[in-house]
C-alpha positions in Angstrom: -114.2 41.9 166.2 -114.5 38.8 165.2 -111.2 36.7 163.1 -113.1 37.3 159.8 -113.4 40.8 160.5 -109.8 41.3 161.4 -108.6 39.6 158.4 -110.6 42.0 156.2 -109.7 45.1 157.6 -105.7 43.9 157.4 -106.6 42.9 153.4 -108.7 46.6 153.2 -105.6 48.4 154.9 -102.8 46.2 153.0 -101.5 45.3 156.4 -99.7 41.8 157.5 -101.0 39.9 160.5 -99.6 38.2 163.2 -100.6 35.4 164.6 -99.8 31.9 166.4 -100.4 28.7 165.0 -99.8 25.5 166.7 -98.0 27.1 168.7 -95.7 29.1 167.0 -95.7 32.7 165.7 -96.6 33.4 162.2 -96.4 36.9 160.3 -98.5 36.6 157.2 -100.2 38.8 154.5 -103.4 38.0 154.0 -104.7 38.5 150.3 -108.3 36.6 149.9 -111.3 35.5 152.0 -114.2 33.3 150.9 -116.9 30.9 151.7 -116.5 27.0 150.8 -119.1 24.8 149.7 -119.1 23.3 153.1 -119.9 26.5 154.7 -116.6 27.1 156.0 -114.6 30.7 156.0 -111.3 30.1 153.6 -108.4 32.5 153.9 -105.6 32.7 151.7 -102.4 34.1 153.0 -99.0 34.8 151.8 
């Protein structure tokens, strides 16, 4: 599954993810996913 995919089923099942992030651990909710005008994926987490 890809990172988009994961990040949609933890918003579908109300679930927080965890995650590292320059090299440290994060534990975040995310809440919304979208599509820039670049192109780019966007996530917004809490």
């Amino acid at each position: 599954m890809t990172n988009y995919g994961l990040i949609k089923q933890a918003i579908q099942q109300k679930r927080s993810i965890d995650f590292v992030y320059h090299g440290q651990s994060r534990k975040m909710s995310p809440h919304v996913l979208g599509i820039g005008h670049d192109g780019h994926y966007y996530a917004l987490l809490y």
